[in-house]
C-alpha positions in Angstrom: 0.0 0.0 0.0 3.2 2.2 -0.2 2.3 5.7 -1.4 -1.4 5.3 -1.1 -3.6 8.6 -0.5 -5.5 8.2 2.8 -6.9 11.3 3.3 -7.7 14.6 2.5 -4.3 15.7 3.6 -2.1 13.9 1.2 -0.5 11.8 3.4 -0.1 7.9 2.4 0.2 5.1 4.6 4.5 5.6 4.3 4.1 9.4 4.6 3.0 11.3 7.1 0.2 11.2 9.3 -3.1 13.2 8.4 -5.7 12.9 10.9 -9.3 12.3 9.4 -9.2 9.6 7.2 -8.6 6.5 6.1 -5.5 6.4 7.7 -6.8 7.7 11.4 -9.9 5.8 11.4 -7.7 2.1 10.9 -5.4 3.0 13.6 -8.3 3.9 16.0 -10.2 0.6 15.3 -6.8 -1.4 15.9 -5.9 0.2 19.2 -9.7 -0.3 20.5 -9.3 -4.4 19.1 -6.2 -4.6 21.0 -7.5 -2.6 24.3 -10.8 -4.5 23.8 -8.8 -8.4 23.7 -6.7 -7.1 27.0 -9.5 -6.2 28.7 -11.4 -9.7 28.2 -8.7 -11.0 28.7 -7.9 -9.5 32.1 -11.9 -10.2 32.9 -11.7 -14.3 31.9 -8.5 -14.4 34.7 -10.2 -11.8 36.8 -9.3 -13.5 41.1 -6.0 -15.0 39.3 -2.2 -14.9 39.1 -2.4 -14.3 35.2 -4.4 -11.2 35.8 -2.1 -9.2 38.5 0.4 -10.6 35.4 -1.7 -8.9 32.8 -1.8 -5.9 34.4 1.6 -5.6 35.7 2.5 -5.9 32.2 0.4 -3.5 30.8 1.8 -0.7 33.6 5.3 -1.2 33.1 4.5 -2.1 29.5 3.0 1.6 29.3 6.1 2.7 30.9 8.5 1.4 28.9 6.9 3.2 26.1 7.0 6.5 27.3 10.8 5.7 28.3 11.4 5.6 24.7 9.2 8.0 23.7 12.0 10.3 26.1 15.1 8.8 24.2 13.5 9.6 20.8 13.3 13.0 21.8 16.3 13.4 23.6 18.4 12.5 20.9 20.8 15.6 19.6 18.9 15.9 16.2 15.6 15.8 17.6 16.0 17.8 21.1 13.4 20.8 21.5 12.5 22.8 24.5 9.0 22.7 23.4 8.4 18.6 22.6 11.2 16.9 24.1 10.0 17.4 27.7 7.6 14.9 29.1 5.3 17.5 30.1 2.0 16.5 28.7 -0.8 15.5 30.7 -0.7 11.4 28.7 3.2 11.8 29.1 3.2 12.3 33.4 0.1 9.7 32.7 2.2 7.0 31.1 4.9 7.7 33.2 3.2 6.8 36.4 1.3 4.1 35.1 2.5 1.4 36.9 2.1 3.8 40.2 -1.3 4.3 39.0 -2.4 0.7 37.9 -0.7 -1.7 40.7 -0.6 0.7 44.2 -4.4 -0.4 45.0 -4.6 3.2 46.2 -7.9 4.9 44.9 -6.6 8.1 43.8 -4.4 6.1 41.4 -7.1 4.6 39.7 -9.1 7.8 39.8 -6.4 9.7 38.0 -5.9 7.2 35.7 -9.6 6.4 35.0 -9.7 10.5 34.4 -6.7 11.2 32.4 -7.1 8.4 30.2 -10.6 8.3 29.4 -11.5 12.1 30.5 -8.8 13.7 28.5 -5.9 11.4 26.7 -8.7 9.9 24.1 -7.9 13.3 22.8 -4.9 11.9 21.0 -7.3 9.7 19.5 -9.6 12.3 18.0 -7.1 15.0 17.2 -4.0 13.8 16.7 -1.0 16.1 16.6 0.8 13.7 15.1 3.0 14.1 12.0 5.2 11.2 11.5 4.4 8.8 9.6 4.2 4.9 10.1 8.1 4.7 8.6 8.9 6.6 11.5 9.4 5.3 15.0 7.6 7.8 17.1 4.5 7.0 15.0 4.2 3.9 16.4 5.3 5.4 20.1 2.8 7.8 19.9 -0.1 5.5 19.3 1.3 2.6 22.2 1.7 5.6 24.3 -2.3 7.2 24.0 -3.1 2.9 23.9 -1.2 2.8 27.4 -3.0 5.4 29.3 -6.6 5.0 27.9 -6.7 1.6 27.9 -4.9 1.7 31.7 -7.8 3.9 32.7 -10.7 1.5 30.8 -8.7 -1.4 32.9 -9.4 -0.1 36.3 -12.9 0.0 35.5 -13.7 -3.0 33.7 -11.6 -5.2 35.3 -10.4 -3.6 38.7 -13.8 -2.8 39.2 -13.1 0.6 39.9 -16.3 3.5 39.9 -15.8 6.7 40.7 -18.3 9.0 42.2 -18.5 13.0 42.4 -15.8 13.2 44.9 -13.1 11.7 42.3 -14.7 13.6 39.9 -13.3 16.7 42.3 -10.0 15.2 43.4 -9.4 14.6 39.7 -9.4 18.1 39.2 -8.0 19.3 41.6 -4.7 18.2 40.7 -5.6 18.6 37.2 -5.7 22.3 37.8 -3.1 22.3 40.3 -0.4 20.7 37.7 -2.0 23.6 34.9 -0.8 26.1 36.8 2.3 24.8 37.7 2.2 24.0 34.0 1.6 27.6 32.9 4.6 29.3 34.9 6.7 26.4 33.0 5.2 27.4 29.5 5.8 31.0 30.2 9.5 30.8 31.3 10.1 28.6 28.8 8.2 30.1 25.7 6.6 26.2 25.1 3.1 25.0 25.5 3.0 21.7 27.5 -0.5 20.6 28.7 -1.6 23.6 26.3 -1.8 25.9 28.9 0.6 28.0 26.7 0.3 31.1 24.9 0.6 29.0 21.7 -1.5 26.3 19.6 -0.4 23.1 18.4 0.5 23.7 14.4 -2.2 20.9 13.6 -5.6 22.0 14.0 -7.4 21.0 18.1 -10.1 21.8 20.1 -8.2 24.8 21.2 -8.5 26.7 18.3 -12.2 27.5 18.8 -11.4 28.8 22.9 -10.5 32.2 21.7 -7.2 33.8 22.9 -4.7 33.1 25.6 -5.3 34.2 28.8 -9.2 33.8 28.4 -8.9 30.5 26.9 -7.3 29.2 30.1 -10.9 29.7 31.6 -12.8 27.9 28.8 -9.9 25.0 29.0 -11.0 24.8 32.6 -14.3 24.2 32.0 -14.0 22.1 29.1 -12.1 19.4 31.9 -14.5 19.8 34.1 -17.0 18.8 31.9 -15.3 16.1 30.2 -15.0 14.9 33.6 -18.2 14.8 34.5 -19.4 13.2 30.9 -16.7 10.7 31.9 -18.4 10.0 35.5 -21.6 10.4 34.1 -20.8 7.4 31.0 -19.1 5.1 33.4 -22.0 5.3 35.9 -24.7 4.5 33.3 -22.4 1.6 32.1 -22.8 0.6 35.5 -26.5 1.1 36.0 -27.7 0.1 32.8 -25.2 -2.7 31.4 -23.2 -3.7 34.5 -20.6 -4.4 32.5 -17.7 -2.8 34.4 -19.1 -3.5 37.6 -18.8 -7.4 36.7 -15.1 -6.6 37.3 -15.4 -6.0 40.9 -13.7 -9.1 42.3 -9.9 -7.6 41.0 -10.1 -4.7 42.8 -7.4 -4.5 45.1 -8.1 -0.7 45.6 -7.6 1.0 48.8 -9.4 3.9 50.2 
């Protein structure tokens, strides 16, 4: 399929990366398959030793991926102040995963259940992705967004986890509290990590439709908060309606 067209960008499947077509939706589809197959996976050896192994190796797996997602941009002809540093919300994600996943503490899995599903599908829907599949990071950057959603789908379906408003809260508390941390870093440095910058990402996001910086800071606010809440709000009908994460409940080795 080298040099096909897959979208309205241009870019073929040994080009770069377009988000919006062809291309985009295949990937999409074969990260939920594979998240999917884990997760039944993880729910068939639910109360066993293979499970704790399952999801010990999708923590550190997760891990491991945003390790050499630092080395790929670390190295001399790649190095930039503004994307080297793992300063993203899914890169501090990925990077604690294993924290986050195997602790049994319930602010792990309620980070993890908001970060991933709340926010890090965003990588999903609007990629800023421009490397293509010839390039390593392409493939990083796909394992990576895999790692952290599908870690925080995990500690629902199969660690039984379900959040209630008082997550939703802690969740963004410390959202908030790392944006602002976030913002002095952006500011000294001229960069935008966890896009609470005074600059947009060159490929087209949900931020370009917040207005300007500093008044888009508020509307980013609120946005979490409600994608948040939509992600409380989805897990809890799941629960109500379909049962179908609350069947994981027996895995949970969550502490309060």
């Amino acid at each position: 399929m080298s040099g096909a067209v897959v979208s309205g960008g241009g870019a073929g499947w040994d080009g770069g990366f377009s988000p919006f077509g062809l291309h985009h939706l295949v990937v999409v589809l074969l990260c939920v398959a594979v998240a999917w197959w884990v997760i039944l996976l993880g729910r068939r050896w639910c109360g066993t030793g293979r499970e704790r192994v399952l999801r010990g190796c999708w923590a550190w797996g997760t891990l491991a991926v945003a390790l050499a997602v630092d080395v790929y941009w670390a190295m001399p002809s790649r190095f930039s102040i503004g994307e080297s540093l793992p300063l993203h919300l899914c890169d501090l994600a990925a990077h604690a995963a294993p924290l986050l996943m195997l602790s049994g503490r319930r602010w792990g899995s309620t980070l993890l259940f908001f970060w991933g599903i709340g926010l890090s599908t965003q990588g999903f829907i609007t990629p800023t992705l421009e490397q293509g599949p010839s390039d390593v990071f392409y493939w990083l950057y796909w394992l990576q967004h895999l790692g952290v959603v599908g870690g925080g789908v995990y500690v629902a379906a199969v660690g039984g986890y379900r959040p209630g408003v008082r997550d939703v809260a802690l969740a963004f508390c410390v959202t908030a509290a790392l944006g602002f941390v976030m913002i002095g870093v952006d500011q000294a440095l001229g960069v935008n990590y966890m896009y609470v910058g005074d600059r947009l990402p060159d490929r087209p996001t949900l931020l370009d439709a917040l207005g300007p910086w500093p008044s888009r800071l508020v509307w980013l606010g609120l946005l979490v908060l409600v994608a948040f809440a939509l992600t409380w709000a989805g897990s809890e009908l799941l629960h109500r309606v379909g049962g179908w994460f609350g069947r994981g409940r027996s895995c949970s080795r969550e502490q309060s």
